[in-house]
C-alpha positions, 0 to 999 in steps of 0.5 A: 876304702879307696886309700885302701886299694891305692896303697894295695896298687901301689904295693903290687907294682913296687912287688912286679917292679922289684922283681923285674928289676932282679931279673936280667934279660938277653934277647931272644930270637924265636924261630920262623917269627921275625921278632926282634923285641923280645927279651928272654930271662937270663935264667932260662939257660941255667934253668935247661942246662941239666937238658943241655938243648937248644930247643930247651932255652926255645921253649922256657923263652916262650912261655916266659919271654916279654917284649922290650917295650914292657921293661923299657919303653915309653907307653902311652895309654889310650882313652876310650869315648862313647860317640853312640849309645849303642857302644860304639867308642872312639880312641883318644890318645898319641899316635907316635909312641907305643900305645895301650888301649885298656877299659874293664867293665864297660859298654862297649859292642865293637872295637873302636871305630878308628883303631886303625889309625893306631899303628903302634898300638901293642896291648888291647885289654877290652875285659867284660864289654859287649863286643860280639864280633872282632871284625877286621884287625889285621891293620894293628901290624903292632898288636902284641897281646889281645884281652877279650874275655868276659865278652860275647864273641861267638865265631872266629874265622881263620882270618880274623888274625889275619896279618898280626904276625906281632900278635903274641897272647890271646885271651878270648876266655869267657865268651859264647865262642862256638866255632873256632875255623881251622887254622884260626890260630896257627897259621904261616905268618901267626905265632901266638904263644899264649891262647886262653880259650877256655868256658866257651860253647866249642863243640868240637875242634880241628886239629890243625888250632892244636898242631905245629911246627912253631914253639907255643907256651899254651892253648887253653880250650878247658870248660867248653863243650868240645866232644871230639876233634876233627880234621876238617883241613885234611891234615897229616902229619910229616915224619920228617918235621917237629911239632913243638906244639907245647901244652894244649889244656882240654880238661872240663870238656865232653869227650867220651868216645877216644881220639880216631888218629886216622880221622886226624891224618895221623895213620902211623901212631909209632911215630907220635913220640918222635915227631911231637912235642906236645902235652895233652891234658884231657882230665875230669872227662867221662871217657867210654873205654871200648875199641875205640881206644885199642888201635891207638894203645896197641901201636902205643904199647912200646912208646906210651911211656914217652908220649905220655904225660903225667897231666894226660892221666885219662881214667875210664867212666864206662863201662862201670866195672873199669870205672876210675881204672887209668887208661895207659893200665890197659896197654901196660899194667904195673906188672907189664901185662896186655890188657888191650882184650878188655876193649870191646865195643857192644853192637845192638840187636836186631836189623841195624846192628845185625845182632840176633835177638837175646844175643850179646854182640861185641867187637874186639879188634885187639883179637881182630874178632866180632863176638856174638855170644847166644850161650842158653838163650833158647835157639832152636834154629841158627839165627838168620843173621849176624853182624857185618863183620869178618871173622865172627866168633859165634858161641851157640853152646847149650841151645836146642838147635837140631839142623845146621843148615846154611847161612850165609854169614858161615864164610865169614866165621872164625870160631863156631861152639855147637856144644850141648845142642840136639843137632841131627844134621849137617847139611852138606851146603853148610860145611862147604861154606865154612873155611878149612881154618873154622875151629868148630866146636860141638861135643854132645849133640844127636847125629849119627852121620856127617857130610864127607865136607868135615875132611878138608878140617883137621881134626887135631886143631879145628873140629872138637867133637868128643866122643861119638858113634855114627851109623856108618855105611859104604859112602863113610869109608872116607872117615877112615881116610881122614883119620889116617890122613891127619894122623889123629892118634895123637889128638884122639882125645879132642875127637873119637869117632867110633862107627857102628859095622857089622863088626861092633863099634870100630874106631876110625882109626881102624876102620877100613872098607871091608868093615862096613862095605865088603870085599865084593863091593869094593871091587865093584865100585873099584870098577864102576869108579874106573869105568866113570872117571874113564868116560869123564875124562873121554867128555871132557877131551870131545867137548874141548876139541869139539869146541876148538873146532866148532867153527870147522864143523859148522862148516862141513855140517853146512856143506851137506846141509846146503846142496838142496838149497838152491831157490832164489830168493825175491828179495836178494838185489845183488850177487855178490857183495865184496869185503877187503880193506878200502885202505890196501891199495894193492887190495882196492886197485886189483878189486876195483880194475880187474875182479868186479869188472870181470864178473860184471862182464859174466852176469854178476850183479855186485855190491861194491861198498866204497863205491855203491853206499849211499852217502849221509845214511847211517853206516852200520844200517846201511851195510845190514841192509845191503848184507842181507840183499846180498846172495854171497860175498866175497872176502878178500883176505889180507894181512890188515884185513880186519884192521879197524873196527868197521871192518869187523863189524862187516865180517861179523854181519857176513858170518852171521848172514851166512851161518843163517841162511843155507843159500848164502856163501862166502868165497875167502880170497887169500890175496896176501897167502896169510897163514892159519897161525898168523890169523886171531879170528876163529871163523876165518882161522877155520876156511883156511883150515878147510882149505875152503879159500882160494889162493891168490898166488893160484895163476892158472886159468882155473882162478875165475873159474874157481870164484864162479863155481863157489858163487853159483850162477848169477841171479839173472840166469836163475830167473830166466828159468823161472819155475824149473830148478836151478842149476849150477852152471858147469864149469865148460859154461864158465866165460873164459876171463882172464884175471 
């Protein structure tokens, strides 16, 4: 037996060593690698010149290239020593030449202890061992190929290659591997031609360890558990690159559900054939054909025959009647028709997926529609809801429904079939929240009657009634109109509503007022409709000017209002309270020297913000406070008046000081002659409108005069006549200032 098997050896390696002989080579630079050792065979340029391409010889050398070494080098093999019996090993052999490391069916748990102290190792063939984790490797600079199936490796990082940018074939076929990281084999300084991943535990893949712009042979990821790919490193893909990513085998997995491309960063499906070079194999899967597939297939219908593969040749398993039918049938049959409306997907009842009981409920994007089908299920009301979805195609034919009555899913509906009912009523909140483009079905049912709502349809393309006689009356006269309007002759056979008068049974296309109101009415409700539409336009036009200038007749009503309220208040601590911007200068300096001293010298006891606010105190709180002790104020109005935020605020606590209290008043001093059409506050636009302030320019001897006698006298001579009235002091009385 064992003479057997060496002569089967031996006769193995005179077979590969005849071969290899009779093979000539050329080296072989592969771009983006920085790999001079590689030897591609010769017959890789004749076998692609029916091609003619570069990239043809580039991706025959990368499924059949080999490194120098393994036709011509001096390789020394390792042995392997168990120090421990727990598998822990320890190499033996050369440093100095190019080395292998081979030990099948062994004990070993981890890669030896001291394997880094072999640089040039090229070739690690640790097939049925026990190892469960690869740990850090990224010392063997020289690693060529990697050999770790039949093992119990669970988890690979996208470090674990880290640094083997030598590193050429990977084999972890055969493990418990359940998490593959994103870029774990495709990353900026790997190229590894040749991956064997294949009967393993993956759930799930990322994109981003099938995708690149480097040449690879093949990825094998068949017989694992894998139910969808991911996108867990944001990928998208560029337009303007190539990805040569060669053919990745993902039969044998678990997929059912179709590949969501934007989930994968691929939002442009068209451009799949132009910048990918990839094949997919995705067979002996159960594939669901639903919606899912749709999007992907329709922007694939002018390009599914380049980016299509035979090997890629996906047939459906559900739902049962497209069992076994190929996929790409769907987008182009053998007669090139569309069969894309065929994929739907089926929502459940109830709450969670809002389709109504006994009702089947399916979307079907490539109509851009939700259907919700209740055709003879025994609705004696439409149903209270419907699937949160935009345009709904709701069939309700052959049911009891008596009253269409508002829902608030009727905006959003496309297509409504009534059809065979017992529908008396339209209700007129129903009909306005369908759309003008609705197509509404709904021959044979009961109403004698309809809201005037059903005229903003056209009867030829949207509103299907068949043949039916209203009760018409005086308010129906519309009905007319609409038949005129939309030129329903032409369609008369979708819709024929006849209108029993006093005359018979008159078509809508004849009907005019005097068949169901009369002359004399017309005329009268001719004029009513005149007389109403002349008092709605004469409201309308008073409450706009009377909301233009609210603030001006605020203002006169208050002047009439305002002449018996002249009792002083024991709250109120000072006469006037002065408002202008701090930060003009001509405004403080002519404020501060000149107004505040001249009516301090006639009696007036006056708030001066800059001057009198307590500091540290809240400052909003503070200037309420002393607004409202305050018995007027004087505004000084300039071009920057309200030019920071507290300044508004201060104007806003005045007016609103004043608008409350009859006794209060505001004296507007036009420092700058600001105009009315320079001024944006309504409230301040409205004095000068009145011409209630007092002009600056204003240089006679009246000035103060015209300031005492809008402020009243001041709060002392008021109490000095304790019980008698108060009276206005006469402008003889004034003290005589110049200002």
């Amino acid at each position: 037996m064992r003479l057997y098997c060496r002569i089967l050896i031996v006769a193995k390696f005179l077979i590969c060593f005849i071969k290899l002989s009779s093979e000539t080579y050329e080296a072989w630079y592969p771009e983006n690698v920085g790999r001079t050792d590689l030897l591609c065979p010769s017959d890789c340029n004749l076998r692609e010149s029916s091609l003619g391409t570069y990239n043809s010889t580039n991706k025959c050398c990368v499924c059949n290239a080999v490194p120098s070494w393994q036709l011509y080098g001096d390789i020394s093999f390792l042995k392997v020593e168990y120090v421990r019996r727990d598998g822990t090993v320890h190499l033996i052999g050369g440093r100095e030449n190019k080395t292998k490391l081979v030990h099948h069916n062994g004990f070993v748990t981890s890669l030896p202890t001291n394997i880094c102290e072999f640089p040039n190792l090229v070739f690690v063939s640790l097939q049925n061992n026990k190892i469960s984790t690869i740990g850090n490797i990224s010392c063997l600079i020289s690693l060529d190929t990697l050999d770790l199936s039949y093992n119990s490796i669970h988890f690979i990082s996208n470090k674990t290659f880290t640094g083997l940018r030598n590193l050429r074939i990977l084999n972890i076929n055969n493990n418990y591997l359940a998490t593959l990281e994103p870029f774990a084999l495709v990353g900026t300084t790997l190229q590894i031609f040749r991956a064997d991943l294949s009967s393993n535990n993956l759930t799930e893949i990322d994109i981003s360890n099938l995708v690149t712009e480097k040449y690879i042979c093949k990825y094998d990821f068949s017989k694992n558990n894998i139910t969808k790919m991911v996108n867990d490193a944001n990928f998208t893909l560029n337009g303007d690159n190539t990805y040569k990513c060669g053919f990745i085998d993902l039969n044998n997995n678990n997929f059912e559900s179709f590949i969501d491309f934007n989930d994968l960063g691929i939002d442009n499906i068209t451009i799949l054939g132009t910048v990918m070079q990839c094949g997919f194999s995705m067979q002996a899967m159960k594939w669901d054909c639903d919606c899912q597939m749709e999007p992907f297939l329709e922007l694939a219908q002018n390009v599914i025959s380049r980016i299509w593969r035979d090997y890629f040749n996906l047939t459906c398993w559900n739902p049962p009647e497209y069992r076994n039918m190929s996929v790409p049938g769907f987008a182009k049959d053998e007669f090139q028709n569309d069969n894309l409306h065929l994929l739907i997907c089926n929502m459940s009842e109830g709450e969670e997926g809002k389709c109504p009981r006994y009702c089947h409920c399916y979307a079907q994007p490539k109509l851009s529609r939700t259907v919700v089908n209740c055709t003879s299920v025994g609705l004696t009301k439409l149903p209270l809801y419907m699937p949160d979805k935009e345009n709904l195609t709701i069939l309700m034919a052959n049911n009891r429904i008596e009253v269409f009555e508002s829902r608030n899913y009727l905006n959003r509906t496309r297509v409504i079939d009534i059809s065979d009912n017992l529908i008396r009523i339209f209700t007129e909140d129903a009909v306005s929240m369908l759309k003008t483009d609705t197509v509404l079905t709904m021959n044979n049912n009961s109403f004698k009657t309809i809201p005037r709502g059903f005229q903003k349809f056209d009867p030829c393309s949207k509103v299907r009634m068949g043949q039916v006689i209203l009760d018409c009356d005086c308010k129906d006269i519309w009905i007319g109109d609409w038949a005129e309007n939309r030129n329903v002759k032409q369609c008369n056979n979708l819709t024929e509503i006849l209108c029993n008068t006093r005359n018979g049974q008159v078509s809508w296309i004849h009907l005019i007022w005097n068949d169901i109101c009369g002359f004399e009415n017309y005329d009268l409700f001719k004029i009513l409709s005149i007389l109403f539409s002349i008092a709605l336009l004469v409201a309308v036009i008073t409450s706009s000017v009377f909301y233009t200038f609210r603030f001006e007749l605020s203002l006169i009503f208050r002047k009439v209002r305002s002449r018996d309220q002249r009792r002083v208040k024991p709250w109120l601590q000072y006469d006037v309270l002065f408002s202008f911007n701090e930060e003009n200068k001509e405004v403080r300096q002519w404020v501060i020297e000149t107004l505040e001293p001249q009516l301090q010298l006639a009696g007036y006891k006056s708030f001066l913000p800059l001057r009198d606010t307590i500091p540290g105190t809240l400052k909003e709180d503070e200037m309420i406070y002393n607004i409202n002790r305050s018995k007027n104020y004087i505004v000084i109005l300039c071009d920057d008046y309200l030019g920071d935020q507290w300044k508004e605020k201060e104007w806003k606590y005045v007016w609103h000081s004043f608008h409350k209290n009859l006794d209060r008043n505001i004296v507007l001093v036009n420092f700058d002659q600001v105009e009315t059409s320079d001024i944006v506050n309504s409230r301040l636009k409205a004095f000068l409108r009145l011409t209630l302030d007092i002009d600056f320019a204003n240089r006679n001897n009246t000035f103060l005069e015209d300031i005492q006698d809008k402020l009243g006298p001041p709060m002392r001579y008021g109490r000095v006549l304790r019980n008698a009235k108060t009276k206005y002091v006469t402008k003889t009385e004034h003290v005589e200032l110049n200002i």
